[in-house]
C-alpha positions in Angstrom: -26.6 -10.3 0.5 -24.1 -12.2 -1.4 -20.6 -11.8 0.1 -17.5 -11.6 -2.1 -13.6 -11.4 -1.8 -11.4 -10.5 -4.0 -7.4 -8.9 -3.9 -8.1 -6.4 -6.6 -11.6 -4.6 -7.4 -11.1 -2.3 -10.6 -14.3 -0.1 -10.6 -14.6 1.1 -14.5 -14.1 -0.9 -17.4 -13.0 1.6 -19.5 -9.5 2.1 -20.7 -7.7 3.0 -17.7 -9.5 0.4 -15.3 -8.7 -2.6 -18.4 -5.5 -1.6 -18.0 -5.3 -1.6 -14.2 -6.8 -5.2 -14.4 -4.0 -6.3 -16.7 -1.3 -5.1 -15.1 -2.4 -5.9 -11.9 -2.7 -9.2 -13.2 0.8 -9.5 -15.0 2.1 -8.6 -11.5 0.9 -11.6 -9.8 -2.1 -10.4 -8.2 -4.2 -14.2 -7.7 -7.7 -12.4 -8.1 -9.1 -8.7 -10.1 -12.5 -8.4 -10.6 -13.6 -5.5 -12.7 -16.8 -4.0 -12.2 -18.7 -2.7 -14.9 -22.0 -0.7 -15.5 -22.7 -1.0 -18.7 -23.5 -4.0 -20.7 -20.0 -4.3 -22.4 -16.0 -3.4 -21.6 -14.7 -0.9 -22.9 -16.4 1.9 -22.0 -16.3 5.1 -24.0 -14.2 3.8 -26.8 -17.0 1.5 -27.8 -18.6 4.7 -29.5 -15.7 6.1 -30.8 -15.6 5.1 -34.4 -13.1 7.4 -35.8 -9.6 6.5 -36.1 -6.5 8.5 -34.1 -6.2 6.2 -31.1 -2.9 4.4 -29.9 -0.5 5.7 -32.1 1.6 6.3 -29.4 0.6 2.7 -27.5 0.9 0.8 -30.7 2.4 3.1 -33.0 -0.8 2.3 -35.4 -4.6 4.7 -36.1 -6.8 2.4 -34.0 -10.8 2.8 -34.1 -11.8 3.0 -30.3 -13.2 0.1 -30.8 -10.2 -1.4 -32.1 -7.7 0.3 -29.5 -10.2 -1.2 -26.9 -10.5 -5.3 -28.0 -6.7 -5.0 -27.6 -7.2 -4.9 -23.9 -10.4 -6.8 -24.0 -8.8 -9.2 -25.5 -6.2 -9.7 -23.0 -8.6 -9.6 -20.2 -10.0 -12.7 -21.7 -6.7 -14.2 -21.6 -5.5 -13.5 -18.8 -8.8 -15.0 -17.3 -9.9 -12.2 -15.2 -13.0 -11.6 -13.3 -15.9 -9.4 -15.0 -19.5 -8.2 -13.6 -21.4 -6.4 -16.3 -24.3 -4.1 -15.9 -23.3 -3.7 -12.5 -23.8 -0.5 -9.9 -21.2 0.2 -7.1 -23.2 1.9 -4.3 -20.6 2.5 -1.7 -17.3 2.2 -0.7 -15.9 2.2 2.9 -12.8 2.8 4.3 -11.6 -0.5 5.4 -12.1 -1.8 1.2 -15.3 -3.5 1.6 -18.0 -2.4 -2.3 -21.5 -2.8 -1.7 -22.7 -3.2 -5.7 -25.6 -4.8 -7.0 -27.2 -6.3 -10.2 -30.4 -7.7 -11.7 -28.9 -11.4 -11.1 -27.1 -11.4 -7.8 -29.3 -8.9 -6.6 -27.2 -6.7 -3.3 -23.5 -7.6 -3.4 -20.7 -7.4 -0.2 -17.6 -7.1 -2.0 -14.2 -7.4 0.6 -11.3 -6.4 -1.1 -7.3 -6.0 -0.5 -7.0 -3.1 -2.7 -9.4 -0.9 -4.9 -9.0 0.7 -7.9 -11.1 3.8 -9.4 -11.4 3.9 -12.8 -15.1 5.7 -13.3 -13.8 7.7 -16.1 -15.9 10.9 -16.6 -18.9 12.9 -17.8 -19.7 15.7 -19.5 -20.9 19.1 -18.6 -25.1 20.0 -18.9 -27.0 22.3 -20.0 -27.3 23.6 -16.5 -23.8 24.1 -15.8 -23.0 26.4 -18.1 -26.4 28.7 -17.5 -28.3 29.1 -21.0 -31.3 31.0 -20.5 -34.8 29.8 -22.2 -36.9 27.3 -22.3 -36.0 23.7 -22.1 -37.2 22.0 -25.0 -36.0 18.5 -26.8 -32.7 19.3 -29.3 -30.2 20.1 -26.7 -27.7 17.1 -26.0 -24.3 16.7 -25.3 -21.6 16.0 -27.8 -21.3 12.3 -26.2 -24.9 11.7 -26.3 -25.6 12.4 -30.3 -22.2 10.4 -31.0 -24.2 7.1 -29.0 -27.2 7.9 -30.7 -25.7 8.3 -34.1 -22.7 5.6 -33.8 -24.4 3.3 -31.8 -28.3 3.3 -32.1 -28.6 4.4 -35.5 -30.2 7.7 -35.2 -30.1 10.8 -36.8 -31.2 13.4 -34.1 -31.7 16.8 -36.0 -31.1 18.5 -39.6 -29.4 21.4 -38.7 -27.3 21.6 -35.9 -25.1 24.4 -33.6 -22.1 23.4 -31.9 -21.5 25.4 -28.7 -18.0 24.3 -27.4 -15.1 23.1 -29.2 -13.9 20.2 -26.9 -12.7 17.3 -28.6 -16.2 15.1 -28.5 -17.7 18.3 -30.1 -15.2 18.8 -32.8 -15.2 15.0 -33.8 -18.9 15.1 -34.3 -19.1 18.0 -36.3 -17.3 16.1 -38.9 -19.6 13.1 -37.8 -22.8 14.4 -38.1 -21.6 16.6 -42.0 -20.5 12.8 -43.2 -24.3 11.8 -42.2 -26.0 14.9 -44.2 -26.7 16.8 -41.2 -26.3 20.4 -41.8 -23.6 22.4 -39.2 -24.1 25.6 -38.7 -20.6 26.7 -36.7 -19.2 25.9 -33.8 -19.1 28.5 -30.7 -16.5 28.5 -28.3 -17.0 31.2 -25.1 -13.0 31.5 -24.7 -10.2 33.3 -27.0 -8.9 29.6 -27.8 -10.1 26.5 -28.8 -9.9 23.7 -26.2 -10.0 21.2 -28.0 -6.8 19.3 -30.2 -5.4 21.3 -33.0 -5.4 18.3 -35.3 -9.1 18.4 -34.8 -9.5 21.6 -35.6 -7.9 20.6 -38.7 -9.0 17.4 -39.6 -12.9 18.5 -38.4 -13.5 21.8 -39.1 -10.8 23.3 -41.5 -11.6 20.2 -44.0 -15.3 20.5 -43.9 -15.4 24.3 -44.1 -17.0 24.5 -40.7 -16.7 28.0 -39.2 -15.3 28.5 -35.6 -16.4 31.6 -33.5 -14.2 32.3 -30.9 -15.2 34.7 -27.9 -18.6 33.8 -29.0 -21.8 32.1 -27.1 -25.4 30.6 -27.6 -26.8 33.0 -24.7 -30.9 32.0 -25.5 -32.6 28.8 -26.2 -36.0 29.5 -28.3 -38.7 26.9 -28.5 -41.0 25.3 -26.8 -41.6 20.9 -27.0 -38.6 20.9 -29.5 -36.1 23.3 -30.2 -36.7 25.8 -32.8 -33.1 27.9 -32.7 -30.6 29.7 -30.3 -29.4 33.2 -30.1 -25.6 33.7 -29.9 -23.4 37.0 -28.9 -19.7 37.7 -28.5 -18.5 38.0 -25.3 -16.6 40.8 -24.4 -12.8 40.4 -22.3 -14.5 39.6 -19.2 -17.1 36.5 -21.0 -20.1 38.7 -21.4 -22.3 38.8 -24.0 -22.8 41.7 -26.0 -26.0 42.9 -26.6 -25.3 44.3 -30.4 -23.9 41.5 -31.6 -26.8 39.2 -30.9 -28.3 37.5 -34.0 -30.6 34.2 -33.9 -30.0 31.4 -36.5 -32.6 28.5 -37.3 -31.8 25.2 -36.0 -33.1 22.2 -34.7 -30.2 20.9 -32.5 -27.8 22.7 -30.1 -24.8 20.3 -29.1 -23.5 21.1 -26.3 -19.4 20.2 -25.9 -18.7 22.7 -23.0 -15.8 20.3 -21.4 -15.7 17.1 -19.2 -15.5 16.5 -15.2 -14.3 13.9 -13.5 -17.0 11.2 -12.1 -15.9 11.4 -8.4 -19.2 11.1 -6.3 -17.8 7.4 -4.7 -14.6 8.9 -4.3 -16.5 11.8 -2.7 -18.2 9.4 -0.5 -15.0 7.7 0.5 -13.6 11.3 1.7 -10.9 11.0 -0.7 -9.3 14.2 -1.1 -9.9 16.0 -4.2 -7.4 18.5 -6.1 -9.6 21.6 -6.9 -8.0 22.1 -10.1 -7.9 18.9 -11.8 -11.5 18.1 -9.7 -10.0 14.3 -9.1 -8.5 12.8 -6.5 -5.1 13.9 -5.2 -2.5 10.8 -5.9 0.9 9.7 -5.2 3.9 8.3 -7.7 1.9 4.8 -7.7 -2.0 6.8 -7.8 -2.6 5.8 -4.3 -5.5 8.7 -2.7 -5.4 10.1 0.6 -7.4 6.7 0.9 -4.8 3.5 1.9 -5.3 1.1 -0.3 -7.6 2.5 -3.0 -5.9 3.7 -6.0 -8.0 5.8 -8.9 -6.5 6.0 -12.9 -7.8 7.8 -16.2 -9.7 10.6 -16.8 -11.5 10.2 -12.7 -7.8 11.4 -11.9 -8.1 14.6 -14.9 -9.6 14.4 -18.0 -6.8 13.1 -20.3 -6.8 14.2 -24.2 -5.1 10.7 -24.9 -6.4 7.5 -24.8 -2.6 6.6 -24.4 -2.0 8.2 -21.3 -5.3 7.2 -19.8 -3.7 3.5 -20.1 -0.8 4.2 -19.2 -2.0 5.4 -15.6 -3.8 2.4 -15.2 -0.7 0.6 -15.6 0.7 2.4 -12.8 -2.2 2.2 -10.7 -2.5 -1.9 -11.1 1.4 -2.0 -10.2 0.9 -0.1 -7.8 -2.0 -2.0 -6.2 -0.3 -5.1 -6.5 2.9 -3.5 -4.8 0.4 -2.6 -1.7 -0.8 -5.9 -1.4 2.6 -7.3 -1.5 3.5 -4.6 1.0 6.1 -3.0 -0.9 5.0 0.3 -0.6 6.3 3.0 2.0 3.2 4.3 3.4 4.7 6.6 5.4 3.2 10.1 5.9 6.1 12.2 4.3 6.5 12.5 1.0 7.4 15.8 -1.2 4.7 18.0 -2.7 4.4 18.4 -6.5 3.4 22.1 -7.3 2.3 24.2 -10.4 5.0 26.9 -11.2 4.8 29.6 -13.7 2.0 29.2 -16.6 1.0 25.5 -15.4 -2.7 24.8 -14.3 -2.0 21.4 -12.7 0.6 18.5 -11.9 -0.3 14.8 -11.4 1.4 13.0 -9.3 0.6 15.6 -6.4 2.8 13.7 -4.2 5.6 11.4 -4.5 7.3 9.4 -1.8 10.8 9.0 -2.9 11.1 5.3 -1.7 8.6 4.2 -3.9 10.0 5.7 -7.2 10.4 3.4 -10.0 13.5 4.8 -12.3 11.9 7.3 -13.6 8.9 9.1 -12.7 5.9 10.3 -15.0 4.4 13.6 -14.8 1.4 15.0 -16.6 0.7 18.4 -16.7 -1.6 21.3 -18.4 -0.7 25.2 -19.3 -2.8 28.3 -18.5 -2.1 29.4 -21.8 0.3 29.0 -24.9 3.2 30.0 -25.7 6.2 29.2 -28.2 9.1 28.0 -27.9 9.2 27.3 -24.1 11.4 25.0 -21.6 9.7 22.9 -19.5 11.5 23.4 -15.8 11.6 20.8 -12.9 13.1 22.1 -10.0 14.0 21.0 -6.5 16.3 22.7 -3.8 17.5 25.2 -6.6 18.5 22.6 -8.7 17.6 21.6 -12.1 16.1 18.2 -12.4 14.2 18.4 -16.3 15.4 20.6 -18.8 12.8 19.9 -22.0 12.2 22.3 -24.6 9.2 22.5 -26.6 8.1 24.4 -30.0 4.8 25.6 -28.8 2.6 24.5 -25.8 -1.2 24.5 -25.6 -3.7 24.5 -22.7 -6.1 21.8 -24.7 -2.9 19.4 -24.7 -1.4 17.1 -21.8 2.0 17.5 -21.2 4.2 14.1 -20.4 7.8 14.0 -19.2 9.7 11.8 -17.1 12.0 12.7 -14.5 15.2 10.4 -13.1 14.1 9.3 -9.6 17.6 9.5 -8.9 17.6 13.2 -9.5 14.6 13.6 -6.5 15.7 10.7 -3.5 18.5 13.4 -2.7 15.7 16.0 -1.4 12.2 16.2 0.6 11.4 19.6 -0.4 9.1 20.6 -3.2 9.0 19.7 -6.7 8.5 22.8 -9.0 7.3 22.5 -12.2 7.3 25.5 -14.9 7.3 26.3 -18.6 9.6 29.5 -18.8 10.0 31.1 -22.3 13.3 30.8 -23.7 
């Protein structure tokens, strides 16, 4: 087995863990090795085509392509460490990777501080419990945008849309542009979830039809699919029976939502937030874990590129900070917790001594609403005060709070969106 040490392994070479690398890096960290699966950097941006990304980053509509050789780019230059088409099999406790390749065969990686940057994957078939047959025709959203962007296929001529996540919504406009005929999109819940500028940009400009408390509830054919049967859905999600009708197609596309890839973090006994379904992290995105950090959409699936990098950023400072030993790793810190009409807050924790000046939150609502405040609170006091026009459960929140504002306190964090 070949042994390896490194200060900094950065598992994902996505966005967040290309960022990570870099700032780790820029911080004076001596050695960063990223480790990679695939056969490029990158990661998911490589088959993203469309324009949108890093207008807030760079203030310009990027390709994902483009948005991503900015960072490869850098990685070049800032000469660090890269293992391709590699697999990370375990990670223990006290830092040490066991990966392997086709060239160096089983590797022992020691390592001062790790980084998780997996990114994450999307939802099956069988999580979201179609009944039928299982014939070819039914992929995920992700899937037909490699085959079509990448490989240079065209999988279908008529396809249905079930889902209106993001990946879903781009490749309806995708797959019109290549002469494929789409049928609708179908979205189980009241409300889309995926951006409204993709609604608008995807759908409303294409004149593809949305159906909202609508289904596919039966797949029909047998090697390949022949068609699907959808049905609204009643208040409580189900289907109802005299609305059933059955439409012709020979693709379902399934973009039912993403899920963090956590099965090493899992492994490591990292604890996991239930409702973001990543690891639970600190002001610097330290895990319960000492030492191992995680970034990006393995945290909570991000609807920014933007953001994703900007947590890696944090989480290579960070890292570099530990190895350094400038963090307080002390087992007090204050809790971070949901308040009225939020579904999640990341950071979960926060030790106070660790703060830079101000600290980054990033949040989701459990539903919308107009013309809201935003509310931190902390020992009755008032720490963010941020109105918004209109807030949407598809769409990350991001404010910063002064650090100053929570050193005075080791109580509880609050964070709510109040109307008014």
């Amino acid at each position: 087995m070949k042994r390896i040490k490194t200060d900094v392994a950065v598992i994902g070479g996505g966005p967040a863990g290309l960022a990570a690398a870099i700032e780790a890096k820029r911080q004076g960290v001596d050695n960063v090795l990223i480790i990679e699966r695939d056969v490029e950097l990158g990661g998911i941006l490589q088959q993203c085509i469309h324009d949108g990304f890093g207008l807030h980053r760079f203030g310009k509509r990027l390709s994902g392509c483009e948005y991503a050789e900015n960072f490869i780019e850098e990685i070049d230059y800032e000469d660090i460490d890269v293992k391709l088409k590699t697999i990370v099999l375990e990670i223990t406790k006290d830092k040490m990777i066991y990966a392997m390749n086709e060239n160096e065969g089983m590797m022992q990686i020691e390592c001062g501080a790790i980084i998780l940057a997996m990114g994450c994957r999307e939802r099956t078939r069988s999580q979201v419990f179609i009944w039928g047959t299982r014939p070819s025709g039914v992929l995920t959203a992700g899937t037909v945008q490699r085959y079509i962007n990448m490989e240079g296929y065209l999988p279908c001529k008529k396809a249905v849309i079930l889902g209106s996540g993001d990946i879903g919504l781009i490749m309806a406009r995708r797959m019109t542009l290549e002469g494929i005929e789409v049928e609708g999109v179908y979205e189980l819940m009241s409300s889309p979830g995926g951006l409204t500028r993709n609604i608008c940009q995807c759908l409303n400009d294409y004149d593809i039809p949305m159906h909202l408390s609508t289904t596919v509830v039966r797949i029909h054919g047998d090697k390949k699919i022949e068609g699907v049967t959808v049905a609204e859905v009643d208040e409580k999600r189900r289907p109802i029976k005299s609305t059933e009708r059955y439409i012709d197609c020979d693709l379902l596309v399934l973009a039912v939502g993403l899920i963090p890839e956590n099965e090493l973090s899992r492994k490591l006994e990292v604890k996991i937030d239930p409702r973001t379904k990543g690891p639970v992290v600190d002001e610097s995105f330290m895990t319960s874990v000492e030492g191992v950090f995680a970034a990006g959409n393995v945290v909570t699936v991000f609807d920014l590129v933007d953001y994703v990098s900007l947590t890696g950023e944090i989480a290579g400072r960070g890292a570099a900070k530990y190895l350094d030993g400038k963090l307080n790793l002390e087992d007090r810190y204050q809790s971070i917790v949901p308040g009225d009409n939020v579904n999640f807050v990341v950071p979960q924790i926060i030790r106070s001594d660790n703060l830079e000046e101000h600290l980054p939150i990033y949040f989701r609502v459990k539903q919308k609403e107009k013309k809201v405040k935003v509310i931190g609170e902390i020992d009755g006091k008032i720490c963010l005060d941020k109105k918004h026009v209109v807030v949407l459960p598809p769409e990350m929140i991001v404010e910063n709070i002064k650090s100053e504002e929570l050193k005075s306190s080791n109580n509880e964090l609050t964070i709510s969106v109040k109307v008014g």
